[in-house]
C-alpha positions as CSV (number, residue, x, y, z in Angstrom):
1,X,11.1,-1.2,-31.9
2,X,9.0,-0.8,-28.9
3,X,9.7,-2.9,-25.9
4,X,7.5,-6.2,-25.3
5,X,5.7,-5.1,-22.3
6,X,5.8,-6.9,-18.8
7,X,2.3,-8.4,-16.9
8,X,3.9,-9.6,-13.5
9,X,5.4,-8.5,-10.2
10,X,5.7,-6.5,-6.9
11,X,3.7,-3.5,-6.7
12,X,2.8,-0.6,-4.9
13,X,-0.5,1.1,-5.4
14,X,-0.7,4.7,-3.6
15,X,-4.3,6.3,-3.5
16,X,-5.8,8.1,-1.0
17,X,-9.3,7.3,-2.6
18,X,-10.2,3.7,-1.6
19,X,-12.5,3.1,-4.0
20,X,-10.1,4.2,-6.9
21,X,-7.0,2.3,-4.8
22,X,-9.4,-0.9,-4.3
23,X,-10.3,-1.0,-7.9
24,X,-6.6,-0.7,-9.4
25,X,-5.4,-3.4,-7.2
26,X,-8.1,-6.0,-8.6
27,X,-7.1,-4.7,-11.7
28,X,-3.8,-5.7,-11.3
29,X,-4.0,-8.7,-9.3
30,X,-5.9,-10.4,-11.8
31,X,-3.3,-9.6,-14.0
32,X,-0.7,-11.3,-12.2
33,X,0.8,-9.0,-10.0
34,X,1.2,-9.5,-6.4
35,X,-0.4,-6.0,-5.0
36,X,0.7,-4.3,-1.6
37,X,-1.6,-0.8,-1.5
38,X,-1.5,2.4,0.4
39,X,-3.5,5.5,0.9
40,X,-0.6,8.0,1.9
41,X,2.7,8.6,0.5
42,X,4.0,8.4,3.8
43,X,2.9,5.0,4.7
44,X,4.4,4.3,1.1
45,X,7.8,5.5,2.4
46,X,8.2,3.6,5.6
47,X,7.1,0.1,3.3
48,X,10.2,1.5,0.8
49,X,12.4,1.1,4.2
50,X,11.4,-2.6,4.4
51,X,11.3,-4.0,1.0
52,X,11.4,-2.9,-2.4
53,X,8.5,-3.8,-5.4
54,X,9.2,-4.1,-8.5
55,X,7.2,-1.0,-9.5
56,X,4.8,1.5,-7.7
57,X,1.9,3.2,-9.0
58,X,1.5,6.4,-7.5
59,X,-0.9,9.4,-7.4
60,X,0.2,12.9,-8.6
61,X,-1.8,14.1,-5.4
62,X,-2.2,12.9,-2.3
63,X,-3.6,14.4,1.3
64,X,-0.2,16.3,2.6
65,X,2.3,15.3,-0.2
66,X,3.5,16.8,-3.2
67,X,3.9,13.8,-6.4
68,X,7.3,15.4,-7.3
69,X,8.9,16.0,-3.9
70,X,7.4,12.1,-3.3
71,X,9.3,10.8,-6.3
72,X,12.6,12.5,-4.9
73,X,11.9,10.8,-1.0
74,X,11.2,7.4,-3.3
75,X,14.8,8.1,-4.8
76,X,16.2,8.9,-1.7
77,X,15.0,5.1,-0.4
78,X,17.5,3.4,-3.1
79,X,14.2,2.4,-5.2
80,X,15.3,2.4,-8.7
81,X,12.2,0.6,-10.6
82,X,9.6,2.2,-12.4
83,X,7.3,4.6,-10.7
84,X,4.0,5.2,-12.9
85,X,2.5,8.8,-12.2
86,X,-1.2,8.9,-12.4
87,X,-2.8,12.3,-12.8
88,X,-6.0,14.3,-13.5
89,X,-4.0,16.6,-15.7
90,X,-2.0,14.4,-18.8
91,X,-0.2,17.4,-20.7
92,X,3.2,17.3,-21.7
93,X,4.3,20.4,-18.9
94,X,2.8,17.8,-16.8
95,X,4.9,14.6,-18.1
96,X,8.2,17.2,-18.7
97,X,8.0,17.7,-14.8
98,X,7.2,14.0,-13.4
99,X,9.7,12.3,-15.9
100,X,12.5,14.8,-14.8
101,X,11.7,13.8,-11.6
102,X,12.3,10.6,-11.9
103,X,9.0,8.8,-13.0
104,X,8.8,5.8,-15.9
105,X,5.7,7.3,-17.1
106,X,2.9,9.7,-16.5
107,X,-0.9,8.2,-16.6
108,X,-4.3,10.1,-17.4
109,X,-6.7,9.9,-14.5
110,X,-10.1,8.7,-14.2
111,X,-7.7,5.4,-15.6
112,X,-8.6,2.9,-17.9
113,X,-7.9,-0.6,-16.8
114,X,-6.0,-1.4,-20.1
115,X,-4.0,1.3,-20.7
116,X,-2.7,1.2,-16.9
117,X,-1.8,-2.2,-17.8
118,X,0.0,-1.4,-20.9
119,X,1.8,1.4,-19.5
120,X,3.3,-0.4,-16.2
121,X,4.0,-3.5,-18.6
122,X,5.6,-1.3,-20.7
123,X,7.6,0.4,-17.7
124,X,8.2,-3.0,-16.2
125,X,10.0,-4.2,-19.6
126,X,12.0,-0.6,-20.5
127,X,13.5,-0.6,-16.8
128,X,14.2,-4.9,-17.2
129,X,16.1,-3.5,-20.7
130,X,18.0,-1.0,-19.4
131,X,19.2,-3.0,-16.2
132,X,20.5,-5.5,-19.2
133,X,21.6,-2.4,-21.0
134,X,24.3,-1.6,-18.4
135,X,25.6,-5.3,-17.8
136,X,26.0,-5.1,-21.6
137,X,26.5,-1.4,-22.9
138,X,26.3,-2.8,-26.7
139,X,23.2,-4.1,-27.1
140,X,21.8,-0.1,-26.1
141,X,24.0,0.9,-29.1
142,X,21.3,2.2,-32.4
143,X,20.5,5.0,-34.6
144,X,18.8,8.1,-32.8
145,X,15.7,8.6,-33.4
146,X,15.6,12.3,-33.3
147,X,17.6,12.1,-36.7
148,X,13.9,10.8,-38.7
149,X,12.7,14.3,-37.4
150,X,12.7,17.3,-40.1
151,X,14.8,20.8,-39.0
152,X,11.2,22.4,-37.9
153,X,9.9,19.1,-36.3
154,X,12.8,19.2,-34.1
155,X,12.3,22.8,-33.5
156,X,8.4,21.9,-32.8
157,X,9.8,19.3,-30.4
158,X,12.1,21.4,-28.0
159,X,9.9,23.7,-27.8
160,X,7.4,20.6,-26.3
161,X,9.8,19.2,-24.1
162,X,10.4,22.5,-22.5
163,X,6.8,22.5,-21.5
164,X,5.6,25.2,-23.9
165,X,2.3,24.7,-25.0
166,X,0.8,24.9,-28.7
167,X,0.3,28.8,-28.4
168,X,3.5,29.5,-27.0
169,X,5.6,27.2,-29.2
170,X,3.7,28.7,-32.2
171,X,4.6,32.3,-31.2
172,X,8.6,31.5,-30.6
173,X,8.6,30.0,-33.6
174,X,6.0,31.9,-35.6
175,X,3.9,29.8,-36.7
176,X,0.7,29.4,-35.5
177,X,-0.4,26.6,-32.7
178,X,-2.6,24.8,-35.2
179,X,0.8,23.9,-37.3
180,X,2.5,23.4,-34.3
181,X,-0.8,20.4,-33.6
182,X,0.6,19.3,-36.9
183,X,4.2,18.8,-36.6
184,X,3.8,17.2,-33.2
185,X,1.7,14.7,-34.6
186,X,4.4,13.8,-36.9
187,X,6.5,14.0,-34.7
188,X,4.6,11.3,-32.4
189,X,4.2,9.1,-35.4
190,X,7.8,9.0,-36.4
191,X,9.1,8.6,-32.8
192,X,6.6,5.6,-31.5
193,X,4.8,8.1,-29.1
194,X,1.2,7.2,-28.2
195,X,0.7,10.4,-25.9
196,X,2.4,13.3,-24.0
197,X,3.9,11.3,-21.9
198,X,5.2,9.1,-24.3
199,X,6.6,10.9,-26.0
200,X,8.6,12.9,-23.3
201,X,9.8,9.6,-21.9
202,X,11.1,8.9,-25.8
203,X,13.0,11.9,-26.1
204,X,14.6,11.5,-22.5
205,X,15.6,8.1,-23.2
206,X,17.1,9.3,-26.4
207,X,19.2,12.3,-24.7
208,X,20.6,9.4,-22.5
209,X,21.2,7.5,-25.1
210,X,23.3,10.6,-27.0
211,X,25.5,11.0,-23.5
212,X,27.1,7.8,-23.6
């Protein structure tokens, strides 16, 4: 059952593009958010020193900073909400690397103003759940959902969350990539994923579920 998603709060917007950065804060602040933006990941730092959002929605690339050595510096300030990724290049190598680096979720570049909403609501409400979670381990007690996947479809799906693409995970398992486009749309279907990132984020949340 998918999360109901959040539409207030603190946030930080980081884009060095001001028309983009000026657009995505209207966006959210008619919305309901209360929007604090930057243009540089390191003016994004020193306002982590002072106070803490409830989420920040940052870009993959900025002038002099790398996204995934910025989500580690963002760590390294104590934030733990939601950081939402946004990128020019969506893929699931893309999502495998931002997620394991900390991010909530990975978003598609040029954005679209609902979907951004969705997707930090969404982020907003799984971090608000989990926070919950650990004041009461029980409630994050349920059936895996890797265990609705077929023998091959799980076989499809390491080979995605590894960051191979359809080519590759064709040729390690020998099959060819448009059966592979096959069985990760089943794959997506049976595990609530609506895109690469998605669907990465699922499968991480259920490896952390499996380790308690």
């Amino acid at each position: 059952m998918r999360t109901e998603a959040v539409r207030s709060g603190d946030l930080f917007i980081v884009d060095d593009d001001a028309a983009v950065r000026d657009s995505l804060c209207l966006v959210f602040e008619q919305a309901g958010y209360r929007v604090t933006s930057f243009s540089d990941g390191t003016a994004l730092l020193m306002a982590l020193q002072q106070r803490h959002p409830d989420a920040v929605l940052l870009d993959f690339c900025l002038p002099g900073s790398n996204g995934l050595e910025l989500l580690r510096q963002i760590a390294m300030r104590r934030f733990d909400g939601p950081v939402v990724m946004m990128s020019g290049r969506a893929d699931i190598p893309m999502a495998v690397a931002v997620i394991q680096a900390g991010a909530a979720d990975l978003v598609e570049k040029p954005v679209d103003a609902d979907k951004v909403l969705r997707q930090m609501g969404q982020a907003l409400a799984t971090y608000a759940r989990r926070s919950a979670e650990r004041s009461d381990p029980v409630s994050a007690l349920g059936p895996g959902g890797a265990s609705l996947l077929t023998p091959r479809e799980r076989d499809v799906l390491q080979e995605l969350v590894r960051g191979a693409s359809n080519k590759e995970a064709g040729r390690s398992l020998g099959i060819s990539p448009r059966t592979i486009e096959v069985h990760r749309a089943r794959i997506m279907e049976k595990l609530g994923a609506r895109n690469a990132a998605d669907l990465v984020r699922v499968i991480y949340d259920e490896r952390r579920h499996d380790a308690r």
